[in-house]
N, C-alpha and C positions, 0 to 999 in steps of 0.2 A: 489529443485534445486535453487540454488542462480542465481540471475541475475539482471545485471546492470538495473540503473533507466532508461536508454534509452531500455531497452531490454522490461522492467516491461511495459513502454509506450507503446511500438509498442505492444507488446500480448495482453495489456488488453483494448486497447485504447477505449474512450466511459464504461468506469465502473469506479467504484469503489472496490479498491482493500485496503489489510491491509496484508503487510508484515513482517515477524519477521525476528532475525538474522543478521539488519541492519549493513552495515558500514558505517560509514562519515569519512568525510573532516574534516581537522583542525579546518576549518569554520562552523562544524556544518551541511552540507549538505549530506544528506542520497546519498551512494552513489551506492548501491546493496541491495538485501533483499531476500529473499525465501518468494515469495507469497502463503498463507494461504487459503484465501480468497475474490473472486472477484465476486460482481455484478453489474448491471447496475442499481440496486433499494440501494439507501443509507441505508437503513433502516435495508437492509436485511446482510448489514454487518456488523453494527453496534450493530443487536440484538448478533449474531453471536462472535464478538468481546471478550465479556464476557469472554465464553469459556479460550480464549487463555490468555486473560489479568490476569487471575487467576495463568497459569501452566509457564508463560513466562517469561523471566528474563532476559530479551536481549531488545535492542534498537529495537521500532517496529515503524509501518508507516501503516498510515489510509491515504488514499488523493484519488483523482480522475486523473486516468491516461490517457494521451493523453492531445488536446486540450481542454481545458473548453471552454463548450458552454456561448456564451454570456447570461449574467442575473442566471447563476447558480453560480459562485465565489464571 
């Protein structure tokens, strides 16, 4: 299910998430996505990632949703 980066923030807020299906802005800013993939361990998305970056062929998006804790960014 596609949903806005304010939507993507509040659901997964405190993880890290990697959505495919992206749309942007003129400017380049992600502005929806269909999330794949969300954990609170970086690590564990990132091995995960792989998977999709192989079969995927659309604009995708790795980041940490919500507020970043300070000393993590």
């Amino acid at each position: 299910m596609h949903m806005s980066i304010e939507e993507i923030n509040e659901k997964f807020d405190g993880e890290w998430i990697y959505a495919i299906d992206c749309e942007e802005n003129d400017m380049g800013a992600v502005l929806s996505g269909k999330v794949v993939l969300h954990s609170r361990n970086r690590d564990d998305v990132i091995r995960a990632m792989g998977d999709y970056e192989k079969k995927v062929d659309t604009l995708a998006l790795f980041q940490y949703a919500g507020n970043v804790p300070e000393g993590l960014g």
